[in-house]
N, CA and C atoms of all chains as a GROMACS GRO file, in nm:
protein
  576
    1UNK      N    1   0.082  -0.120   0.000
    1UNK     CA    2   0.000   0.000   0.000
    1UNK      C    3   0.087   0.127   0.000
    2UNK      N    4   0.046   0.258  -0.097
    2UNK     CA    5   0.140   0.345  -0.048
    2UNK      C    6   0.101   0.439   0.011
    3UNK      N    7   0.206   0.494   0.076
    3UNK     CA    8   0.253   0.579   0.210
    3UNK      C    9   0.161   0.701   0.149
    4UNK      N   10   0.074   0.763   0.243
    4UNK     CA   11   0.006   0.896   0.263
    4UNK      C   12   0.131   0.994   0.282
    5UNK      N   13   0.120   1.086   0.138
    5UNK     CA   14   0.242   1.242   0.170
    5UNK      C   15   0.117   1.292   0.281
    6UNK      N   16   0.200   1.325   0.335
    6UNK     CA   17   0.156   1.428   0.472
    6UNK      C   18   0.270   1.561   0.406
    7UNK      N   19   0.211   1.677   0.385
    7UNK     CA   20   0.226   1.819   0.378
    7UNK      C   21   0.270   1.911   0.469
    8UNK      N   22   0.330   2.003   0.406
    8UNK     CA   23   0.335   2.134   0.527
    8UNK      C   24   0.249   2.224   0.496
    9UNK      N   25   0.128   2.249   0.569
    9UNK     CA   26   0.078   2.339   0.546
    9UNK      C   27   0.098   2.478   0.585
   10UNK      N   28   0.036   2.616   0.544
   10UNK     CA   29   0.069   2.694   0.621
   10UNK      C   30  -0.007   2.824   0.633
   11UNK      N   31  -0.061   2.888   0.690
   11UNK     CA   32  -0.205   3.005   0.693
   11UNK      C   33  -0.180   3.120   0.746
   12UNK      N   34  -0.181   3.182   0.678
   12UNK     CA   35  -0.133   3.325   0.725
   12UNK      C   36  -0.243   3.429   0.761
   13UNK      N   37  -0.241   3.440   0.941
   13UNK     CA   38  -0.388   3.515   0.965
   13UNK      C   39  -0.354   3.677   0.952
   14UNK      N   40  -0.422   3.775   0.857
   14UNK     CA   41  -0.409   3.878   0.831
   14UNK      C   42  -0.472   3.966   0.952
   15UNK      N   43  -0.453   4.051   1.038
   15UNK     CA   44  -0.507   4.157   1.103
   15UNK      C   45  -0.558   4.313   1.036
   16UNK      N   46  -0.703   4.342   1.062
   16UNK     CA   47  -0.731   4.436   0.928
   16UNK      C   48  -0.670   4.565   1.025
   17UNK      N   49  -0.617   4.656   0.865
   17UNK     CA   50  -0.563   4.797   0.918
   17UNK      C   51  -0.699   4.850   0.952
   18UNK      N   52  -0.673   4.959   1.026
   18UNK     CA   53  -0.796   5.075   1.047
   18UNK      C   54  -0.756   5.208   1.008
   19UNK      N   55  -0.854   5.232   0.935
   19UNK     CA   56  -0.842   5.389   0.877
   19UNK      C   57  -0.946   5.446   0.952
   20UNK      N   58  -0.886   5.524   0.990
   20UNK     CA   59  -0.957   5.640   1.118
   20UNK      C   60  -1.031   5.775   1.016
   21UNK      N   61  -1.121   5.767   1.078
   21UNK     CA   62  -1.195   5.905   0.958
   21UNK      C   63  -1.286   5.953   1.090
   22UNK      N   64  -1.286   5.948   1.232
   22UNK     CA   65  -1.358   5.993   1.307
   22UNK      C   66  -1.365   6.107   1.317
   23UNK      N   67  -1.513   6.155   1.389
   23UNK     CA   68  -1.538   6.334   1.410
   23UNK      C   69  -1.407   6.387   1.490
   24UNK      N   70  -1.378   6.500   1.430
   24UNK     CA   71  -1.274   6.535   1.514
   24UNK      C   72  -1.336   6.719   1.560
   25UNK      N   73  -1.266   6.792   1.646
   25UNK     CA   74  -1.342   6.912   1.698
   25UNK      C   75  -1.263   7.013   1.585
   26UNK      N   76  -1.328   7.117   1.559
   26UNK     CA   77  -1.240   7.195   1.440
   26UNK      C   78  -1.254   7.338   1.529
   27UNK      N   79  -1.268   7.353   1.655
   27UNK     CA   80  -1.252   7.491   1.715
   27UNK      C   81  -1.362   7.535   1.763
   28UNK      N   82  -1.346   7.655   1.859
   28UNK     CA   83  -1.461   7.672   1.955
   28UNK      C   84  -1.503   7.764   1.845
   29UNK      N   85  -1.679   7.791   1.874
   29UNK     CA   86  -1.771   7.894   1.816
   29UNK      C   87  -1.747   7.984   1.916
   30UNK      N   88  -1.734   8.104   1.818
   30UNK     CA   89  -1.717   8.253   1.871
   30UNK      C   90  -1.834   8.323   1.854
   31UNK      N   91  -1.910   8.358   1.934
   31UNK     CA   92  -2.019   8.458   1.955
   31UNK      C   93  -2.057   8.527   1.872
   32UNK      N   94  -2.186   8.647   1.830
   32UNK     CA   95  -2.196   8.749   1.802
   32UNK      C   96  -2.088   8.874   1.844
   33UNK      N   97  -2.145   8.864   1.968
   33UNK     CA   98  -2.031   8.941   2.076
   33UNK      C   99  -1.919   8.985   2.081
   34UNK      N  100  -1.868   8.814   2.112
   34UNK     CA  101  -1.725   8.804   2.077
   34UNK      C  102  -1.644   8.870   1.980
   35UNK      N  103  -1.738   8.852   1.815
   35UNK     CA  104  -1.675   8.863   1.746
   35UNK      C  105  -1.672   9.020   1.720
   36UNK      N  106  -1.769   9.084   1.776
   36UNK     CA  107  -1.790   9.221   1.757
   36UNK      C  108  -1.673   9.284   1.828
   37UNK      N  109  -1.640   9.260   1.947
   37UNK     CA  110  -1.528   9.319   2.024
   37UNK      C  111  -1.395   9.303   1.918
   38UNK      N  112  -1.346   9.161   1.892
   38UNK     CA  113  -1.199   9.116   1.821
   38UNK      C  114  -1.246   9.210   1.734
   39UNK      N  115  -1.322   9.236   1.647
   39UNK     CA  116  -1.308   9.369   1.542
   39UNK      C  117  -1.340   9.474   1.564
   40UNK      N  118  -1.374   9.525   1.676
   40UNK     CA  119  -1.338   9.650   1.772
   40UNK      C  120  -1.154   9.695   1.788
   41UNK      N  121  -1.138   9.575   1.876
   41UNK     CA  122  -1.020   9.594   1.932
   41UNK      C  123  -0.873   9.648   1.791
   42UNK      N  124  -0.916   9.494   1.711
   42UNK     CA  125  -0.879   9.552   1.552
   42UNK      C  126  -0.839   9.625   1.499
   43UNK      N  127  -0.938   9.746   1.539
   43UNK     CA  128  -0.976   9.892   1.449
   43UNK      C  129  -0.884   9.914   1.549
   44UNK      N  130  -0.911   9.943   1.672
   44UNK     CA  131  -0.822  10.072   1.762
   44UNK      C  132  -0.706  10.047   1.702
   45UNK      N  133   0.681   3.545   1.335
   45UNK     CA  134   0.618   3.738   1.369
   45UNK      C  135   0.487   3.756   1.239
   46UNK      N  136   0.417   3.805   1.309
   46UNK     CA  137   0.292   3.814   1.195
   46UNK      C  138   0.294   3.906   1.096
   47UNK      N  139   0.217   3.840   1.046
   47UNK     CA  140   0.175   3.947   0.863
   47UNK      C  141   0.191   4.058   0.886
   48UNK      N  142   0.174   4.174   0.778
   48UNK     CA  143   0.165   4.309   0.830
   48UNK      C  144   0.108   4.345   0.674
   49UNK      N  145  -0.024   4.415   0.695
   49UNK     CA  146  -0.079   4.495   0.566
   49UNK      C  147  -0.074   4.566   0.552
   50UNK      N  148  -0.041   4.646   0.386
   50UNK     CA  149   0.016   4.799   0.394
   50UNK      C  150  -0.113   4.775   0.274
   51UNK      N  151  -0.169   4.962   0.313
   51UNK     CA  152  -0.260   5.013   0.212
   51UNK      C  153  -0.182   5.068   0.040
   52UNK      N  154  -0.252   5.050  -0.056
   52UNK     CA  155  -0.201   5.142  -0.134
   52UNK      C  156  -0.259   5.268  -0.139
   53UNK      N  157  -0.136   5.387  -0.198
   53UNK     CA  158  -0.280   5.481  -0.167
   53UNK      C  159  -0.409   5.529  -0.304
   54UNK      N  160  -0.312   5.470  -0.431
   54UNK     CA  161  -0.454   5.460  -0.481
   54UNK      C  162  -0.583   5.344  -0.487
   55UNK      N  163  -0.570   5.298  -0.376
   55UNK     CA  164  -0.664   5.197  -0.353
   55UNK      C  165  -0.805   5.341  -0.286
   56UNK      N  166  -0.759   5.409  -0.220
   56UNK     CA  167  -0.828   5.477  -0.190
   56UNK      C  168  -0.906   5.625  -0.267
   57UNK      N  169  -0.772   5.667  -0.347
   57UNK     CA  170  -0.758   5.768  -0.435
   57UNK      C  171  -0.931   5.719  -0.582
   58UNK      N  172  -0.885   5.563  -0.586
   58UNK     CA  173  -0.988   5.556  -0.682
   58UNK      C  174  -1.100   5.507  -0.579
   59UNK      N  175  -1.128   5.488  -0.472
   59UNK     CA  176  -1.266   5.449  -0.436
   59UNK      C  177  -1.370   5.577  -0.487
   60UNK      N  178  -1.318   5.693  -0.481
   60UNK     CA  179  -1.345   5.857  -0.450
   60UNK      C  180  -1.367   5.908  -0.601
   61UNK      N  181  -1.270   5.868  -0.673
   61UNK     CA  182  -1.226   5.934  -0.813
   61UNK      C  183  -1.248   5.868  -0.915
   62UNK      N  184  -1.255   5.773  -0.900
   62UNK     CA  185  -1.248   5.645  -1.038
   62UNK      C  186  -1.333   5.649  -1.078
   63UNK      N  187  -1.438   5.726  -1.120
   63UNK     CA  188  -1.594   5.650  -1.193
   63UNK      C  189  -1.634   5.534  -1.190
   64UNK      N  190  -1.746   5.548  -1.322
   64UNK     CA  191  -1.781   5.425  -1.289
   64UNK      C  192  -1.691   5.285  -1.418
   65UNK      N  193  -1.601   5.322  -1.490
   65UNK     CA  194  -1.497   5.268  -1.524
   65UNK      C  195  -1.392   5.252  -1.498
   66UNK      N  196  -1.310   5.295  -1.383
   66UNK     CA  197  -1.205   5.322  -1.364
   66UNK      C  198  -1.196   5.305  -1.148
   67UNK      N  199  -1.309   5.320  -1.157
   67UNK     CA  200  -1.301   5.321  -0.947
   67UNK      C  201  -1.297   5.139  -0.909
   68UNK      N  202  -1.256   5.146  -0.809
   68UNK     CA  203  -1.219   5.053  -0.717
   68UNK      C  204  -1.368   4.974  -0.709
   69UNK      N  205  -1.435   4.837  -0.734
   69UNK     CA  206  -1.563   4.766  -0.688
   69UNK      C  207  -1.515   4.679  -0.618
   70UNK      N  208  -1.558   4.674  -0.495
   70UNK     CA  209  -1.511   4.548  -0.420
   70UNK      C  210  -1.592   4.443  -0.430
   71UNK      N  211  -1.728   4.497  -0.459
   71UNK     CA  212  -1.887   4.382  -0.481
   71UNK      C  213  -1.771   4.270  -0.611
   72UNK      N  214  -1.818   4.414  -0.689
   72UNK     CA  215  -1.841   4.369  -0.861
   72UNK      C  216  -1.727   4.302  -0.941
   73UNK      N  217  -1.626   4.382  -0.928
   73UNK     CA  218  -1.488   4.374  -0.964
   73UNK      C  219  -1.430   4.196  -0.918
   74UNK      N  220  -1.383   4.108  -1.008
   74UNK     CA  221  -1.314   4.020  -0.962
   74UNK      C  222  -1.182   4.085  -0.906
   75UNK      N  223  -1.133   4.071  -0.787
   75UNK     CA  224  -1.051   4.087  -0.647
   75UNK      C  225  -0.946   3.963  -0.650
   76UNK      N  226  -0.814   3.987  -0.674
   76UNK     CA  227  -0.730   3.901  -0.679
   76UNK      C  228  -0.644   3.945  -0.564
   77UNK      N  229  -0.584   3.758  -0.586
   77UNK     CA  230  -0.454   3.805  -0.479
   77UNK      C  231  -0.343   3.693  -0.546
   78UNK      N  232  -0.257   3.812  -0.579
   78UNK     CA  233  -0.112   3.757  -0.616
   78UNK      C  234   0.004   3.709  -0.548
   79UNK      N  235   0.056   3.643  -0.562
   79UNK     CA  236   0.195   3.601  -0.487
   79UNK      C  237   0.310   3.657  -0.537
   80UNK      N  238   0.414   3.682  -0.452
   80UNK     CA  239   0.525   3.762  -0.502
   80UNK      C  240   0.622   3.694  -0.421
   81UNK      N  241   0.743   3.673  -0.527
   81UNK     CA  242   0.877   3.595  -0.434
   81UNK      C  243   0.968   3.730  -0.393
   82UNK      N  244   0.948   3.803  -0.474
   82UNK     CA  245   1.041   3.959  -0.456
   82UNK      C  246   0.884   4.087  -0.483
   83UNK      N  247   1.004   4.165  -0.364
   83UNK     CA  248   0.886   4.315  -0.406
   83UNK      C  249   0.978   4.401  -0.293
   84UNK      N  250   0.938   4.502  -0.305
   84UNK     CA  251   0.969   4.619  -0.209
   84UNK      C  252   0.852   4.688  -0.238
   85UNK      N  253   0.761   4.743  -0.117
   85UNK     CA  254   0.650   4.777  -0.104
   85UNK      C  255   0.622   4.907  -0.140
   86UNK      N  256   0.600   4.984  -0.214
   86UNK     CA  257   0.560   5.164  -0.239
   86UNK      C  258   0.387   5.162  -0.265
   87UNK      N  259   0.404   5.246  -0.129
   87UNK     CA  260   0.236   5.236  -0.161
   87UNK      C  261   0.178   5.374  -0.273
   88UNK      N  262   0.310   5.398  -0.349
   88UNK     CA  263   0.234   5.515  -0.469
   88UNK      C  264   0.242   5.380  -0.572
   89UNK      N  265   0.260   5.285  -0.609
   89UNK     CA  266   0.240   5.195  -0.706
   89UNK      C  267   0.111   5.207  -0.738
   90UNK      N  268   0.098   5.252  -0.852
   90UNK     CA  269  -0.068   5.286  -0.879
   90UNK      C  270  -0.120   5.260  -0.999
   91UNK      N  271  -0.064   5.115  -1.029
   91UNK     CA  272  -0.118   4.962  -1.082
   91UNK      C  273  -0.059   4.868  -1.042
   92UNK      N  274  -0.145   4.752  -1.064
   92UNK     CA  275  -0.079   4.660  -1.010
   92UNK      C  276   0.023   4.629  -1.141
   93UNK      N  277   0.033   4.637  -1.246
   93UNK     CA  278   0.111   4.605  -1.338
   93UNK      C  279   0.249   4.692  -1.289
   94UNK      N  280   0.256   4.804  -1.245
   94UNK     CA  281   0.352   4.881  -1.234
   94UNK      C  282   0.383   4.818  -1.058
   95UNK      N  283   0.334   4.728  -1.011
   95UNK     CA  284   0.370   4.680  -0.857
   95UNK      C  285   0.438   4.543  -0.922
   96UNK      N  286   0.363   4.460  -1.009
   96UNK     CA  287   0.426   4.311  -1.054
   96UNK      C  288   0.578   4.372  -1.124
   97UNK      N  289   0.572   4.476  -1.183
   97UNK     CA  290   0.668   4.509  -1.267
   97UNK      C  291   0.838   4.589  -1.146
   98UNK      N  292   0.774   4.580  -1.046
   98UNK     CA  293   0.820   4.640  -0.910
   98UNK      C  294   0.897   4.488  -0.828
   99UNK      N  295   0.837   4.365  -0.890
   99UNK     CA  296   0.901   4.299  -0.803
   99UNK      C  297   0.920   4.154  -0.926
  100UNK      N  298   0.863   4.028  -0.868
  100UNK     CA  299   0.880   3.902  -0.903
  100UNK      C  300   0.769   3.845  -0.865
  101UNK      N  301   0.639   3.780  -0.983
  101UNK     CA  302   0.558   3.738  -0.906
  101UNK      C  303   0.581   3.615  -0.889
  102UNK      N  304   0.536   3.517  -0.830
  102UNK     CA  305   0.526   3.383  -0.826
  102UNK      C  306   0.496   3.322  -0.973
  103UNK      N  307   0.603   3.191  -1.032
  103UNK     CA  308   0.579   3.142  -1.163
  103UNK      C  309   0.445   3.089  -1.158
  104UNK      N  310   0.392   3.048  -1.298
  104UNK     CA  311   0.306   2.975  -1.297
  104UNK      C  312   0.316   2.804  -1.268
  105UNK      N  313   0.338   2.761  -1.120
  105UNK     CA  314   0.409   2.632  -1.069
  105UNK      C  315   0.392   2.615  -0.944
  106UNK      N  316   0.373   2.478  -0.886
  106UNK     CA  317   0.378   2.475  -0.773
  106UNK      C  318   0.218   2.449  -0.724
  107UNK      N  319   0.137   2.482  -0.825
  107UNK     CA  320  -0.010   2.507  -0.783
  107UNK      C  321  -0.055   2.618  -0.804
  108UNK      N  322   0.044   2.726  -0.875
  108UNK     CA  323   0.026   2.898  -0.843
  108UNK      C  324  -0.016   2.932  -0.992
  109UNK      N  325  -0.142   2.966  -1.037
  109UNK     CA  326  -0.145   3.070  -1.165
  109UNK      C  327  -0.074   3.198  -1.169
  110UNK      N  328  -0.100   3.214  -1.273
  110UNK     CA  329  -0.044   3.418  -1.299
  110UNK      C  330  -0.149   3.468  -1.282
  111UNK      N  331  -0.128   3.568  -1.211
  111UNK     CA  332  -0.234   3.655  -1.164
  111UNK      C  333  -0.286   3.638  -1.022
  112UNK      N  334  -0.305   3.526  -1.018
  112UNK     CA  335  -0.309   3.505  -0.858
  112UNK      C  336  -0.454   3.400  -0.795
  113UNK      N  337  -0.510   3.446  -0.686
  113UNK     CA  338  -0.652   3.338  -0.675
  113UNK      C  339  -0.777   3.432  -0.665
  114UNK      N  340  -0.870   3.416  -0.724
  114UNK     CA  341  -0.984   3.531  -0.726
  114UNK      C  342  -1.051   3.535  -0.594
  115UNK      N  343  -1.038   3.602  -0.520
  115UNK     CA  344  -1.123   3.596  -0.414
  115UNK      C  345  -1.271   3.589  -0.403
  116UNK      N  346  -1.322   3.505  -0.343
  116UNK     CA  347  -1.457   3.431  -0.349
  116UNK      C  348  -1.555   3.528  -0.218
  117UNK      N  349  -1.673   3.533  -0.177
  117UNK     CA  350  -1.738   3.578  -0.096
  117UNK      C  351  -1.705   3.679  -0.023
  118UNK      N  352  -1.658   3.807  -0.118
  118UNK     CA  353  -1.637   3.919  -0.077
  118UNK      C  354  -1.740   3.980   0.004
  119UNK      N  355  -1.713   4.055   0.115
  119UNK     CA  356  -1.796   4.100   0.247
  119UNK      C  357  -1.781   4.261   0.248
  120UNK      N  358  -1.837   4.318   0.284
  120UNK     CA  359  -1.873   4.454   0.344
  120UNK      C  360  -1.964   4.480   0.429
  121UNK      N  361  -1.918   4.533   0.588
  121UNK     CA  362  -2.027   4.568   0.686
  121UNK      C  363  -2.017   4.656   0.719
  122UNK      N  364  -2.115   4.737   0.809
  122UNK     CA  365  -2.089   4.840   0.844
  122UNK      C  366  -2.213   4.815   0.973
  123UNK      N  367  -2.091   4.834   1.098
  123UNK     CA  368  -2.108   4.832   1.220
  123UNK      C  369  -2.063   4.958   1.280
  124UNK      N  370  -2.194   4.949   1.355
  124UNK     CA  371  -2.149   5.118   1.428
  124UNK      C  372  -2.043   5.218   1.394
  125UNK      N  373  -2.022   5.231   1.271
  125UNK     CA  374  -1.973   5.333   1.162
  125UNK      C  375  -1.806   5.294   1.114
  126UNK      N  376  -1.826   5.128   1.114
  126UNK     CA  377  -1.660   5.062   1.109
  126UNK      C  378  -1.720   5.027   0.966
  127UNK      N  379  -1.682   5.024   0.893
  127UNK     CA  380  -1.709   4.989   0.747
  127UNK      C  381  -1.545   4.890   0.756
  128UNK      N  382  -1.560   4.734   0.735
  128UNK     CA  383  -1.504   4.671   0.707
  128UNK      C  384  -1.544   4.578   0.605
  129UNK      N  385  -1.405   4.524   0.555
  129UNK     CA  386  -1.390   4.472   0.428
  129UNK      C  387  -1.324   4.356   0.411
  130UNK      N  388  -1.404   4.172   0.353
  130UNK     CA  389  -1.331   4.118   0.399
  130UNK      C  390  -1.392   4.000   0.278
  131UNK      N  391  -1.309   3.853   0.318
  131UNK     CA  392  -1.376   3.775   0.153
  131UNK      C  393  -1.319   3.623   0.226
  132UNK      N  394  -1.379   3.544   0.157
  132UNK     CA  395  -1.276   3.418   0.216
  132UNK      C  396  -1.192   3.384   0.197
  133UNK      N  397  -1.105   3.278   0.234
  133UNK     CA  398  -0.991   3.304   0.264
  133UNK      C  399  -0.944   3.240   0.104
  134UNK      N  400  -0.801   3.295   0.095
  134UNK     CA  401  -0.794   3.269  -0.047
  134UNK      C  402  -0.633   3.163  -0.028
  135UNK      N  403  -0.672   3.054  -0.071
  135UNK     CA  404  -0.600   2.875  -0.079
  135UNK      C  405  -0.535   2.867  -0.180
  136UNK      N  406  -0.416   2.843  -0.216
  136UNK     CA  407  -0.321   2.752  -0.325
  136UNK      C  408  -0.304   2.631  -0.272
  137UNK      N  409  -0.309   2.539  -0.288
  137UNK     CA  410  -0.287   2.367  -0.265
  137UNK      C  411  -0.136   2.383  -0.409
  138UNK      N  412  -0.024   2.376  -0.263
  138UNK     CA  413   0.084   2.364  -0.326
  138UNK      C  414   0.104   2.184  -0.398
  139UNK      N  415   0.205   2.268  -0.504
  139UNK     CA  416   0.242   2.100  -0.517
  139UNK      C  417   0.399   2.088  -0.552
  140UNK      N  418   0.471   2.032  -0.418
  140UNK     CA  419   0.611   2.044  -0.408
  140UNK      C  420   0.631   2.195  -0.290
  141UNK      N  421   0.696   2.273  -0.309
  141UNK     CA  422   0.785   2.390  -0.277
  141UNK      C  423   0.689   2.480  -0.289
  142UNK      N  424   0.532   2.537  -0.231
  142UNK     CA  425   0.511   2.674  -0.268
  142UNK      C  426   0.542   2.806  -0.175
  143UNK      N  427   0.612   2.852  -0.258
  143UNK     CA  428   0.696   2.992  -0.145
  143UNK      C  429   0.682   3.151  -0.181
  144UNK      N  430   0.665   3.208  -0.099
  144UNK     CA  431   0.665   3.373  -0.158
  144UNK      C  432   0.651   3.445   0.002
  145UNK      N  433   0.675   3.568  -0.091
  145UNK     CA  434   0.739   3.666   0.049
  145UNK      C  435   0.599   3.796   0.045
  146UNK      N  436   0.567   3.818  -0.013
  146UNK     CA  437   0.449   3.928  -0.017
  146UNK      C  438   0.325   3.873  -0.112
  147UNK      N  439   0.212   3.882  -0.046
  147UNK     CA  440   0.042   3.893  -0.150
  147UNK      C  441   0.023   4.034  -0.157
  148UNK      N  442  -0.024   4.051  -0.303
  148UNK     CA  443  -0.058   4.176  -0.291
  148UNK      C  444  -0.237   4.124  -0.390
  149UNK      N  445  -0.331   4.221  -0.347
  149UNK     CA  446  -0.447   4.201  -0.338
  149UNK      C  447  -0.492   4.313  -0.444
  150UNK      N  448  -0.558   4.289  -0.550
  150UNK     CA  449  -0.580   4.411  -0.650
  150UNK      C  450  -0.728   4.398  -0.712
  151UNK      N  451  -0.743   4.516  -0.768
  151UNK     CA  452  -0.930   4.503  -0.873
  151UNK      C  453  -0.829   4.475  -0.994
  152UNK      N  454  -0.873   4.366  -1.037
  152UNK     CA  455  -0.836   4.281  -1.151
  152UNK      C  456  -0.902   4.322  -1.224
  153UNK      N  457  -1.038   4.421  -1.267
  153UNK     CA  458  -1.038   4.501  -1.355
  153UNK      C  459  -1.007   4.625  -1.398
  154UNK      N  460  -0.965   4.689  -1.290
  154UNK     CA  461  -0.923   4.828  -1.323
  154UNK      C  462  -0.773   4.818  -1.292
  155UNK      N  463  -0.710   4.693  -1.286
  155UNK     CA  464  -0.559   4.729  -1.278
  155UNK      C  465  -0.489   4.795  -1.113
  156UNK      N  466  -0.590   4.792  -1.005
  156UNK     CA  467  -0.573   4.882  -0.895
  156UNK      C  468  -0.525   4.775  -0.753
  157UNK      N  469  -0.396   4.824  -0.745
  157UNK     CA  470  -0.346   4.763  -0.619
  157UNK      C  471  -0.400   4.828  -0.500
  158UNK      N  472  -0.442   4.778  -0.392
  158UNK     CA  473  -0.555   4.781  -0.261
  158UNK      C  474  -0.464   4.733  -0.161
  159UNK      N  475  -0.423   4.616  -0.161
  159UNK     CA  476  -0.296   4.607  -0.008
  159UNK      C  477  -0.204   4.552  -0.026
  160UNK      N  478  -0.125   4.540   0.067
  160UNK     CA  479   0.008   4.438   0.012
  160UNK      C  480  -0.023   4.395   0.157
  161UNK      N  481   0.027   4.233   0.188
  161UNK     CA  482   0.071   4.156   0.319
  161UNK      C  483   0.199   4.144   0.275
  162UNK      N  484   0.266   4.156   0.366
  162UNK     CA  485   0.428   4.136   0.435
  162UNK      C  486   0.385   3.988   0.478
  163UNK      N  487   0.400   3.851   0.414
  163UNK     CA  488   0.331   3.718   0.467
  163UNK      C  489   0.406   3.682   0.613
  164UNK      N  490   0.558   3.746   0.608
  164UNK     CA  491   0.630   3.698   0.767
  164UNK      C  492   0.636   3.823   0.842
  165UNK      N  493   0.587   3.928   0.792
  165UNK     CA  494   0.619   4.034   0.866
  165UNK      C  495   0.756   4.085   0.849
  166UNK      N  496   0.841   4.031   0.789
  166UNK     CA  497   0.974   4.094   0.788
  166UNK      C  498   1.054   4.028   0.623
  167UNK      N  499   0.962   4.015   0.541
  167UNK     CA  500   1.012   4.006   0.392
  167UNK      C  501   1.056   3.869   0.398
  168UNK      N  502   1.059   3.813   0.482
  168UNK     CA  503   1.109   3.607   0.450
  168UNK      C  504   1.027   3.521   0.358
  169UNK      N  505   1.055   3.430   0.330
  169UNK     CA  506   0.985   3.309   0.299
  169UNK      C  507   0.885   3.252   0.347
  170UNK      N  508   0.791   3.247   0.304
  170UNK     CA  509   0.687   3.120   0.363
  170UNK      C  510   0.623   3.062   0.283
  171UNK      N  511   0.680   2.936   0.353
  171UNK     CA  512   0.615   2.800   0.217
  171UNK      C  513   0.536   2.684   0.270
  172UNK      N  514   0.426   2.631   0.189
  172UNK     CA  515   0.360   2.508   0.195
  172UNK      C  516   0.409   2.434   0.113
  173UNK      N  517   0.429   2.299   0.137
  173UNK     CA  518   0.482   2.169   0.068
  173UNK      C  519   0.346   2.083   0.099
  174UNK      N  520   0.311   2.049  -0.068
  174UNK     CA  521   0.207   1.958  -0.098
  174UNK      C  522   0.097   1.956   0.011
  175UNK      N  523   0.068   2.102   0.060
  175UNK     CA  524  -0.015   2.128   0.122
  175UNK      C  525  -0.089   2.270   0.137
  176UNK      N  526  -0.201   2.298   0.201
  176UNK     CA  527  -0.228   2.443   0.153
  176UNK      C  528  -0.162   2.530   0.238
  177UNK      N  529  -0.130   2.647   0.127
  177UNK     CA  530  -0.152   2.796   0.150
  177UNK      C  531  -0.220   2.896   0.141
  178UNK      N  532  -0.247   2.921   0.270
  178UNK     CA  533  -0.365   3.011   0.307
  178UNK      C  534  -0.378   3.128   0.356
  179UNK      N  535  -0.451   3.250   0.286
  179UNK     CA  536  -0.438   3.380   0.349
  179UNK      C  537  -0.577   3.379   0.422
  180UNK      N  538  -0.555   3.409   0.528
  180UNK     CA  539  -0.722   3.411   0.603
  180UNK      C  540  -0.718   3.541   0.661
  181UNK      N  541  -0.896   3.596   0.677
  181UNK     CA  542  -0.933   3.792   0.737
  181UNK      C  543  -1.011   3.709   0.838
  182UNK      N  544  -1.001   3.673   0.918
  182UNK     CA  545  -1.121   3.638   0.988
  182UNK      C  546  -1.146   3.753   1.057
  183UNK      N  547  -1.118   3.885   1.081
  183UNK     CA  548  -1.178   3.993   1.144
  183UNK      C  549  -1.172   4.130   0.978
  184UNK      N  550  -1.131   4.069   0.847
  184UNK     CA  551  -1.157   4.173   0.758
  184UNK      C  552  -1.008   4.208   0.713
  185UNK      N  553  -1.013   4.281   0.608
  185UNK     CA  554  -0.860   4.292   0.561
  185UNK      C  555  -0.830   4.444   0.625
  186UNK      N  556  -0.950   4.513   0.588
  186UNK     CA  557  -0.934   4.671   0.648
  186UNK      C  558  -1.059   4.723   0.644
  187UNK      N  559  -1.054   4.861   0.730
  187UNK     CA  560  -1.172   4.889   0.755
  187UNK      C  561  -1.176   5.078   0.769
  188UNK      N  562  -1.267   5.157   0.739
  188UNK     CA  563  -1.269   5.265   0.794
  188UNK      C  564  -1.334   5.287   0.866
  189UNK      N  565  -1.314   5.384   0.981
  189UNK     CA  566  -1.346   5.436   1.131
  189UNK      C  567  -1.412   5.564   1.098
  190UNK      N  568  -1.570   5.568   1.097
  190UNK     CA  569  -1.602   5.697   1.080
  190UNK      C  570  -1.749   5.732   1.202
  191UNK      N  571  -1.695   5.642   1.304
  191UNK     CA  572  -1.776   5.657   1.434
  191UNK      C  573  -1.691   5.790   1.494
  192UNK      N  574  -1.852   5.874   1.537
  192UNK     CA  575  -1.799   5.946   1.656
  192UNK      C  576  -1.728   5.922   1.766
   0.00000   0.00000   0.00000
């Protein structure tokens, strides 16, 4: 009878990248107010 | 030491830009994955012809076509704003010596390289003898993060 090849097998487990696209903060809101003074101050 | 997947960046460039002749389908598009005995990785390679032409792919031998194995039951989910991307696992049933140092994964119709695996993590060899070789995602190949 002949001999069973027995193999090397071999599996390569991939880990997925992450691409980050999360909310991010883009700066505080400045007032009516606020903004009236910074272009006050501006002018002087 | 494990795999390591590098993005290309027009894998992304055409998800955005490519129309509808020319963009990235992960559904539609037959999705290959090639074997490579040589490569050095640039993720501006922006075909895969200009990435095969970048390295050495695997002959047609061993169990290995040209071009590579089509990936079968391609996946896309989108969980609480993780959009991942993933297919089954893609098998060569070597016969003798099958060896290579990088898969790189492309839209086999638009010519567009999408990732490369590093198969040892550090550019070596890895081979199956008269047995399979197997790339498996069991958590996805990649994914974007667009949760708050």
């Amino acid at each position: 009878m002949e001999e069973e090849k027995k193999g090397t097998p071999v599996t390569i487990d991939v880990e997925p990248v992450r691409i980050s696209a999360k909310a991010h903060e883009l700066g505080e809101v400045e007032t009516g107010e606020e903004v009236k003074e910074e272009e006050e101050k501006e002018e002087e | 030491m494990a795999a390591v997947l590098s993005m290309y960046s027009n894998a992304i460039l055409k998800a955005f830009t490519g129309g509808a002749a020319g963009g990235v389908d992960w559904d539609t598009n037959a999705i290959k994955m090639a074997l490579m005995t040589a490569y050095t990785f640039d993720e501006d390679h922006a075909t895969m012809t200009a990435a095969i032409a970048a390295g050495t792919q695997h002959a047609a031998a061993n169990g290995y076509a040209t071009g590579g194995a089509t990936l079968g039951t391609k996946t896309n989910t989108n969980a609480a704003g993780i959009i991942t991307f993933g297919s089954a696992s893609a098998v060569w049933t070597a016969t003798g010596a099958l060896t290579a140092k990088y898969a790189i994964c492309y839209d086999s119709v638009t010519d567009t390289p999408l990732f490369c695996i590093n198969l040892d993590g550090a550019g070596g060899d890895v081979t199956a003898t008269d047995a399979a070789f197997t790339i498996t995602d069991a958590s996805g190949y990649f994914s974007i993060d667009v949760s708050p």
